[in-house]
C-alpha positions as CSV (number, residue, x, y, z in Angstrom):
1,X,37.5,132.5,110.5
2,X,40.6,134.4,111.8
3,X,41.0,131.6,114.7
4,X,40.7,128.4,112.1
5,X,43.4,130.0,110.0
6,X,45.5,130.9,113.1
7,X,45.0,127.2,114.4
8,X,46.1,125.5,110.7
9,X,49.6,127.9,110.6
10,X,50.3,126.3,114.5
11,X,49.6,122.7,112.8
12,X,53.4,120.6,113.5
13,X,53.8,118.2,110.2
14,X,55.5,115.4,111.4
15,X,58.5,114.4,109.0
16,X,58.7,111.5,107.5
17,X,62.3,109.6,106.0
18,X,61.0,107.0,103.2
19,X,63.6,104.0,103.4
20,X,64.4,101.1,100.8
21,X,66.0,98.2,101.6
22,X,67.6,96.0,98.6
23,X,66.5,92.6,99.6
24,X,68.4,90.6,97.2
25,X,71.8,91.6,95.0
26,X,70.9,93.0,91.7
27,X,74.3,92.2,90.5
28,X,76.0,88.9,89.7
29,X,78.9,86.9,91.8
30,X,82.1,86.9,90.1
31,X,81.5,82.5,90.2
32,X,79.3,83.5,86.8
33,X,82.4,84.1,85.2
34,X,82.6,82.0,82.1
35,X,86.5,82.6,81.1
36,X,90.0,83.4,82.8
37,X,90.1,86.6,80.8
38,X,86.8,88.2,81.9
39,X,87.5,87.3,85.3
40,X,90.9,89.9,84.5
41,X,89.0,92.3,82.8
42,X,86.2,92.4,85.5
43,X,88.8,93.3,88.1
44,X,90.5,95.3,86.3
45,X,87.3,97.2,86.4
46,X,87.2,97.5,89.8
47,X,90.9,98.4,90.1
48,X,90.4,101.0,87.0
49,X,89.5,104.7,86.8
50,X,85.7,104.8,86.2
51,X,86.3,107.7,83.7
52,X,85.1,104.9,81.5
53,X,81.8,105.0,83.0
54,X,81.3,108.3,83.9
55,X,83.3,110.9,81.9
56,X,86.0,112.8,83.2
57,X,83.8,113.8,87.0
58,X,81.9,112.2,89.5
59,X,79.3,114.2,91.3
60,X,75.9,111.8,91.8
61,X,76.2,109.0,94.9
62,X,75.5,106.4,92.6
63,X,78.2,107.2,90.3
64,X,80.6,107.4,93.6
65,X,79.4,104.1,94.9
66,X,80.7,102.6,91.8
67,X,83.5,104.3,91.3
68,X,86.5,102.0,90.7
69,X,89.8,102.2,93.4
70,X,91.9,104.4,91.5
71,X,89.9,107.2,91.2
72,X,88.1,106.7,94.7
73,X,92.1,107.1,95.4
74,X,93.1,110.0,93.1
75,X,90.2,112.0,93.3
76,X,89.5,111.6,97.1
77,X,92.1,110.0,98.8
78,X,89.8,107.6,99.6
79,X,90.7,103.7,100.6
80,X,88.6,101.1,100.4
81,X,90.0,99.1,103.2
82,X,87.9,96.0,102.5
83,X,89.3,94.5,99.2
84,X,87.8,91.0,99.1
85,X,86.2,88.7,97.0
86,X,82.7,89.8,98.1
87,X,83.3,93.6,97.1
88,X,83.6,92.5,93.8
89,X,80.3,92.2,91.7
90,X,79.4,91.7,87.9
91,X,76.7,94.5,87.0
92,X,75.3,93.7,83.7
93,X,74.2,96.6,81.3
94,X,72.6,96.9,77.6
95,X,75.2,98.3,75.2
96,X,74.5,101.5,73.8
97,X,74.5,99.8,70.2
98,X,73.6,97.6,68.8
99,X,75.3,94.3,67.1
100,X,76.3,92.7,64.2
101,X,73.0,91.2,63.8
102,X,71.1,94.4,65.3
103,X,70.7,93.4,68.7
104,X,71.7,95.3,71.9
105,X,74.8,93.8,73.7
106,X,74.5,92.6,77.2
107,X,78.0,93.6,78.9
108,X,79.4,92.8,81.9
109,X,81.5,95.4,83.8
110,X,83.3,94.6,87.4
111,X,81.9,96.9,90.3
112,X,83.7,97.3,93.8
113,X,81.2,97.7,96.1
114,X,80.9,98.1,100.2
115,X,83.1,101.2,100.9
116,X,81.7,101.7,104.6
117,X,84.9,101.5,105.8
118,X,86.5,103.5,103.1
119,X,88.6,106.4,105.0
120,X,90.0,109.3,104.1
121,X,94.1,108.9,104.0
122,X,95.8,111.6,104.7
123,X,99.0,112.6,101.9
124,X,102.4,113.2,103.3
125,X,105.4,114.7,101.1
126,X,108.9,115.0,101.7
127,X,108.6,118.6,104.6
128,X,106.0,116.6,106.8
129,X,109.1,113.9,107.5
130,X,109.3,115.4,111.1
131,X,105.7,114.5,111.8
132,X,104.2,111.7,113.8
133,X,104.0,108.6,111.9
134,X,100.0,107.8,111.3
135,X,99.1,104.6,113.2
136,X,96.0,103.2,113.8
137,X,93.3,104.1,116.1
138,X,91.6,100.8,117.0
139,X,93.8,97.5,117.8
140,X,91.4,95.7,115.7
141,X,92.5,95.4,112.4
142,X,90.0,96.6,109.3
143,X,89.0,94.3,106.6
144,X,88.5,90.5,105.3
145,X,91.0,88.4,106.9
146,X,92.0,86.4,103.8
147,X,92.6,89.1,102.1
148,X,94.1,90.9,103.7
149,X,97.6,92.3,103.3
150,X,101.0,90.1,104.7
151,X,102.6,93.7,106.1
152,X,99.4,95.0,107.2
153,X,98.6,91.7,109.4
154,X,102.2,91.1,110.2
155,X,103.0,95.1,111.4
156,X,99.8,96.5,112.6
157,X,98.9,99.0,114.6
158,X,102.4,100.5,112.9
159,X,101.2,99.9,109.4
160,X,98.2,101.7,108.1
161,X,96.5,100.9,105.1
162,X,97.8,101.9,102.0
163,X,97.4,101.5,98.0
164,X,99.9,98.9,98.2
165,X,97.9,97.1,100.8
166,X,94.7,97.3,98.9
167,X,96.2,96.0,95.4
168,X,98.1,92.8,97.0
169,X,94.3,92.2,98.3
170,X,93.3,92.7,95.0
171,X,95.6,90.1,93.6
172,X,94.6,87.8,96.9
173,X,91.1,88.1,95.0
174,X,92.3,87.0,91.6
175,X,93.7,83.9,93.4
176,X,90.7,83.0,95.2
177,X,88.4,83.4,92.2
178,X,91.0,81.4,90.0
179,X,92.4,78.4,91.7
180,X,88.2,77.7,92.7
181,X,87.1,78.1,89.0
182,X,90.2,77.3,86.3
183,X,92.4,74.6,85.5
184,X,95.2,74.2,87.5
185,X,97.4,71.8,89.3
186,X,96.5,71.7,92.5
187,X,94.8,68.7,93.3
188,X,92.9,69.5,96.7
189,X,91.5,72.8,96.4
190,X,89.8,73.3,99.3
191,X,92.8,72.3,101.4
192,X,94.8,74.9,99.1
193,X,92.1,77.9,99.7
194,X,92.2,76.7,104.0
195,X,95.6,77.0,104.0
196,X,96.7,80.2,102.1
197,X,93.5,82.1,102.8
198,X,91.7,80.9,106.4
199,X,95.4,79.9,107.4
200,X,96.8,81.9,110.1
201,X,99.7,81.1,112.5
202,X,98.2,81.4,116.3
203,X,100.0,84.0,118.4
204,X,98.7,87.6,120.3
205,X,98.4,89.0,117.4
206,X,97.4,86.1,114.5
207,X,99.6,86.1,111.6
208,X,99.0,85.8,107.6
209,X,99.5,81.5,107.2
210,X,103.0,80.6,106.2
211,X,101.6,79.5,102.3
212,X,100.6,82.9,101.8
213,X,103.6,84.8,103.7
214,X,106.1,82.8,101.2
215,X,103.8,84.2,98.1
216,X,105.0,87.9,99.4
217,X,107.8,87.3,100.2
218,X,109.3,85.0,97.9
219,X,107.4,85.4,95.1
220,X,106.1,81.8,94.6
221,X,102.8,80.1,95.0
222,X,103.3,76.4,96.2
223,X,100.3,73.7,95.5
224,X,100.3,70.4,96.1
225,X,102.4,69.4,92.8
226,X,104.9,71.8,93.6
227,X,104.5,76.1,92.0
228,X,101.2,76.7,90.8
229,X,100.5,77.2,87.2
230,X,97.3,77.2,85.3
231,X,96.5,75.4,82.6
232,X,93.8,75.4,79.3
233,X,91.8,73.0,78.2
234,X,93.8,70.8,76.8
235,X,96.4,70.6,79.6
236,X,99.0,73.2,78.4
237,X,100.3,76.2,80.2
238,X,98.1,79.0,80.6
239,X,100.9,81.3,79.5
240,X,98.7,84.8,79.6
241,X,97.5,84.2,82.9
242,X,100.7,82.4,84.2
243,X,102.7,85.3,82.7
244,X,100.4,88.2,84.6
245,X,100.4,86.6,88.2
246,X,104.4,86.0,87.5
247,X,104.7,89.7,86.9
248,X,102.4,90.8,89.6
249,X,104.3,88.4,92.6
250,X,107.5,90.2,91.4
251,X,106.5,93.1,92.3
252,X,104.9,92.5,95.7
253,X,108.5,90.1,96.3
254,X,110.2,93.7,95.5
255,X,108.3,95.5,97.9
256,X,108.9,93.1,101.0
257,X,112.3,92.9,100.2
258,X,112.1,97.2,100.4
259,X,110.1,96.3,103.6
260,X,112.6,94.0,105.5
261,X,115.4,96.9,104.5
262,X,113.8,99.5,106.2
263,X,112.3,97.3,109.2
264,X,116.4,96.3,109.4
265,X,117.6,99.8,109.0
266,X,115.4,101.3,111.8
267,X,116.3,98.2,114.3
268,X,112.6,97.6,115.8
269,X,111.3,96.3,113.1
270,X,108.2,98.9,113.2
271,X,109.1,101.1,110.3
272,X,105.7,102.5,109.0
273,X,107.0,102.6,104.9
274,X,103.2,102.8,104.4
275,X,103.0,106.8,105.8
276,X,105.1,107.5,103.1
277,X,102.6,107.6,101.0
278,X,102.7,110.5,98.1
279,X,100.5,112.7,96.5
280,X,97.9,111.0,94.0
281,X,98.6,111.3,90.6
282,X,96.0,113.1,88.3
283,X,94.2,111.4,86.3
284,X,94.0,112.8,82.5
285,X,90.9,113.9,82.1
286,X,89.1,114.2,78.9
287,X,85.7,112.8,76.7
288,X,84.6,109.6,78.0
289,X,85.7,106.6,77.0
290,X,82.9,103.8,75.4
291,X,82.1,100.9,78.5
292,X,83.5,98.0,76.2
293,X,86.6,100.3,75.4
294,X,88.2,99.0,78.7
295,X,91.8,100.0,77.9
296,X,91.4,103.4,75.9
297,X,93.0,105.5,78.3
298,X,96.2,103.2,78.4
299,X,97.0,102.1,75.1
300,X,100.2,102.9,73.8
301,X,101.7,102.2,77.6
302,X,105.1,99.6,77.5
303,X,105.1,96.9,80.1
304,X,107.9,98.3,82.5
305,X,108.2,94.8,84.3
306,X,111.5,93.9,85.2
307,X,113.4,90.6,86.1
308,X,114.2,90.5,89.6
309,X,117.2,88.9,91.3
310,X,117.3,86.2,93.4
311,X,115.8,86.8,97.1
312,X,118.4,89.0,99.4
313,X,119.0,89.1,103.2
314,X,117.2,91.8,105.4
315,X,120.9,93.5,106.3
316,X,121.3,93.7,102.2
317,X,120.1,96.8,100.3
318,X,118.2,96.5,97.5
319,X,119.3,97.0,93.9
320,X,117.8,99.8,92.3
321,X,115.4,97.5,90.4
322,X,113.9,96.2,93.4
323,X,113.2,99.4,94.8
324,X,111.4,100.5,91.5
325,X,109.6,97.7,91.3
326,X,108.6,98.6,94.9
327,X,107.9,102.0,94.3
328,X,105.5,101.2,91.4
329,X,102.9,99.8,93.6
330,X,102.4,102.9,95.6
331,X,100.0,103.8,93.0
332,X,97.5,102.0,90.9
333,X,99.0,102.8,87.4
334,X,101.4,99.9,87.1
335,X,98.9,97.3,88.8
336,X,96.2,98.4,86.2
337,X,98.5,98.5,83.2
338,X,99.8,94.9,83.7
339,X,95.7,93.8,83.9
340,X,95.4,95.3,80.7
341,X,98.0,94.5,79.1
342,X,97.1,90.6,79.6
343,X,94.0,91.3,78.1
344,X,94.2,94.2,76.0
345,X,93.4,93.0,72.4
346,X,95.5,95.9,70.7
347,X,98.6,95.1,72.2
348,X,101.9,95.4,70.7
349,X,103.6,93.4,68.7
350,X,101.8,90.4,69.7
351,X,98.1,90.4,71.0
352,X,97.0,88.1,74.0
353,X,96.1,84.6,72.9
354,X,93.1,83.0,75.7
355,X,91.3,80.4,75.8
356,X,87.3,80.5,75.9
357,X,84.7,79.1,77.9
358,X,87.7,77.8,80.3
359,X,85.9,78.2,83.6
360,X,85.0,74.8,85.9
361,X,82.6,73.9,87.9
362,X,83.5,75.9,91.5
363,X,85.7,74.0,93.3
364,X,84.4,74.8,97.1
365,X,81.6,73.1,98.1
366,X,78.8,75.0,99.8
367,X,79.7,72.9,103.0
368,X,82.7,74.3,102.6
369,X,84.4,74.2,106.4
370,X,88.0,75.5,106.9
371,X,88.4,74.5,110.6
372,X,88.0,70.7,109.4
373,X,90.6,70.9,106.7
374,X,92.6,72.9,109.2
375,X,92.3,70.2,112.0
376,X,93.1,67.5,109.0
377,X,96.4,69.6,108.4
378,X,97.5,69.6,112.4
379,X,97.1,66.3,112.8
380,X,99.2,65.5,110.1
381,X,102.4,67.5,111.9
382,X,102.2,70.3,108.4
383,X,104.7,73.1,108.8
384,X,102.1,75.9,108.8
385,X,101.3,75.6,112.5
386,X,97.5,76.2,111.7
387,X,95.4,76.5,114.4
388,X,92.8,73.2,115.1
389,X,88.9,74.0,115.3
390,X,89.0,73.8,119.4
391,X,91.4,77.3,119.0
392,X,91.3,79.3,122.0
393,X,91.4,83.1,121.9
394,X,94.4,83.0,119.5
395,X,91.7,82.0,116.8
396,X,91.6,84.1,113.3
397,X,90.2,87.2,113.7
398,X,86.5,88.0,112.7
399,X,85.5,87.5,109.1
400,X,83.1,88.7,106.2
401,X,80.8,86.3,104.3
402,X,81.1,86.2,100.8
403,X,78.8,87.8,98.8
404,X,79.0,84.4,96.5
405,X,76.2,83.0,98.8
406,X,74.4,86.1,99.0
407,X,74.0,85.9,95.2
408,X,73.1,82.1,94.7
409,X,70.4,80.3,95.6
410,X,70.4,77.5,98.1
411,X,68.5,74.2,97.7
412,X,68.3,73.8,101.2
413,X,67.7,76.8,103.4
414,X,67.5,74.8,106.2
415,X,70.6,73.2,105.6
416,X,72.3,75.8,105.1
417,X,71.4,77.3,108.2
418,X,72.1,73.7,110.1
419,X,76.1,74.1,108.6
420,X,76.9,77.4,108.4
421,X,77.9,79.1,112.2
422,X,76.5,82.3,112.3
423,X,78.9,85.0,112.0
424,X,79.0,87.3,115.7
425,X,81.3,90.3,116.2
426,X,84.1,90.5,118.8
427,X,87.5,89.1,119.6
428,X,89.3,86.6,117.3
429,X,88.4,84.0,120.2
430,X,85.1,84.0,119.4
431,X,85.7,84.0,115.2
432,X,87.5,80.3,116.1
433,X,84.8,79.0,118.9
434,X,82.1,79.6,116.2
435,X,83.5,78.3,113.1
436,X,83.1,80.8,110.4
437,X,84.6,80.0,106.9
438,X,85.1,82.1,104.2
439,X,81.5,81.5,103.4
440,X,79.6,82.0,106.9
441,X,76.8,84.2,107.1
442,X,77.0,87.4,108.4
443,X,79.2,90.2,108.4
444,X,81.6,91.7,111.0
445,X,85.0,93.7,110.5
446,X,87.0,95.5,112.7
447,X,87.5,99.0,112.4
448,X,90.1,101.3,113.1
């Protein structure tokens, strides 16, 4: 008896790890959007503070992984580094109560999702100026190409990410999701989303396409029919929506007119204005804040947008404006207060006026193919020196799929698998030899 009990306490358990994998997206595509104004509000979710969701602390994973930028940001110093326009997910959810007629509400809320490559950033202040600069590890740069940043693709390995970096992405997003699904007029959308967003200008080092360089830089959107605008139903401006990406590209023109001052001032052109970065302000904590309550926590916030002059020369400082209209995208607070205050019904003295049900059917095709519209573009002599589908090694760099066609169905499996290249990882060579799009399957990103 004294050997059998000796024998069972010798007895090795092996350990076992129980895994789960999620075969199929339990959230929604932000193409089931059925207005311009809950595509703003679902992003302003995912730029938000989730203190709407989750009280005043996050301590639970699942809470984290949904946890919104900002507070990612403020409470970890945590960026992303993948803003795109399949991070962004509709998560549906039961209201609490109950309706007029005694039903439970189904709401939508905006989710940012993937943070794989998020990274910890580290905070400098005004004694660490005689520190090395941060630059980045890898050559490769991290992210989605067409979304990512102008200064990030046009400085790196001298410009880290930054919050700046992530909410231009952010408003690449908005674009993306708005010229494929609202009125507008720009005729050809495809060619449109090929050119700003697969676009590149071949080189070493691929640059941002010239479409989406002018945006930053001069603050203007060109179409076909001259500067974008969106429109309602009936044809007429789309003032709200026309108003909040007006506001948003002055900023982002005020902080690339900062950014050719300093690139001017230190003579190489190399300035890393990104390590600047200061510490996060703290957000206000307090009682949680009801999920349909989006902009509790900033009502009674002014709009501090400013006009902004005409554009100025690198060797010319800028006003005093310009450099606070810079300044105010080194955190989230101004980005998520314009957001809301395009859609905030409570807003004083006059409250947003949008039109409903005033989404389209999507204007990219699922055989959507950028090299072709590209080649179509060379061969026509256009100014943005796009690269044709035979690129060599000065191709785009690698790309994400968008988690669009990861959420819808397709008719034709094997169709889908005939047209769309599969995605592969490695040098931009091989992102141009195989033809991904901005909806090829797959998923590679360089990391740094």
């Amino acid at each position: 008896m004294e050997s059998s009990s000796q024998e069972e306490s010798e007895i090795v358990y092996r350990h076992f790890i129980h895994y789960r994998i999620v075969m199929k997206d339990v959230c929604l595509p932000f193409t089931k959007i059925t207005s311009s104004k809950q595509l703003v509000e679902l992003l302003f979710d995912c730029v938000q503070s989730a203190l709407h969701q989750f009280g005043s602390s996050v301590h639970s994973a699942e809470a984290f992984f949904i946890a919104a930028h900002s507070l990612a940001y403020t409470r970890h110093q945590l960026l992303h580094r993948d803003i795109s326009a399949g991070n962004v997910i509709i998560l549906p959810s039961l209201s609490s109560g109950v309706g007029e007629d005694g039903q439970k509400v189904v709401t939508w809320n905006g989710v940012l999702t993937d943070w794989e490559l998020a990274k910890r950033v580290p905070v400098r202040s005004a004694s660490d100026s005689d520190k090395p600069k941060e630059v980045a590890t890898q050559p490769e740069r991290t992210g989605t190409w067409q979304f990512m940043s102008v200064a990030y693709v046009r400085y790196h390995p001298y410009w880290p990410v930054s919050v700046a970096e992530e909410l231009e992405s952010f408003f690449h997003v908005l674009l993306f999701y708005a010229v494929r699904l609202l009125r507008h007029n720009i005729d050809n959308v495809p060619m449109f989303v090929a050119e700003y967003f697969d676009g590149f200008i071949p080189g070493a080092r691929p640059k941002c396409s010239p479409l989406k360089s002018i945006a930053m830089d001069h603050g203007i959107i060109n179409g076909d029919a001259g500067t974008l605008q969106f429109r309602d139903k009936e044809g007429r401006p789309h003032s709200e929506l026309n108003k909040l990406i007006g506001s948003l590209l002055r900023h982002f023109k005020a902080r690339y007119a900062v950014i050719r001052w300093e690139s001017y001032k230190s003579g190489d052109g190399r300035r890393v204005v990104a390590n600047t970065t200061s510490e996060p302000a703290p957000i206000k904590s307090g009682p949680s804040v009801p999920k349909n309550d989006r902009f509790a926590l900033l009502n009674g916030d002014d709009d501090e947008s400013m006009e902004l002059e005409e554009p100025i020369q690198a060797e010319d400082e800028p006003s005093e404006t310009v450099k606070t209209l810079a300044k105010q995208l080194d955190s989230h607070h101004t980005f998520r207060k314009m957001l809301a205050n395009a859609v905030n019904p409570d807003r004083k003295p006059n409250p947003p006026i949008w039109p409903e049900d005033d989404v389209v059917e999507d204007r990219i095709p699922d055989r959507y193919d950028p090299r072709a519209l590209i080649s179509v573009m060379n061969q026509g002599f256009s100014a943005t020196a796009l690269a044709t589908s035979q690129a060599t090694r000065d191709g785009p760099p690698p790309r994400k799929k968008m988690r669009t066609d990861l959420s819808e169905s397709v008719e034709n499996p094997a169709l889908a698998r005939s047209t769309r290249a599969r995605t592969v990882g490695g040098s931009s060579g091989n992102s141009a030899r195989r033809g991904k799009s901005a909806k090829a399957k797959g998923r590679s990103r360089a990391r740094d």
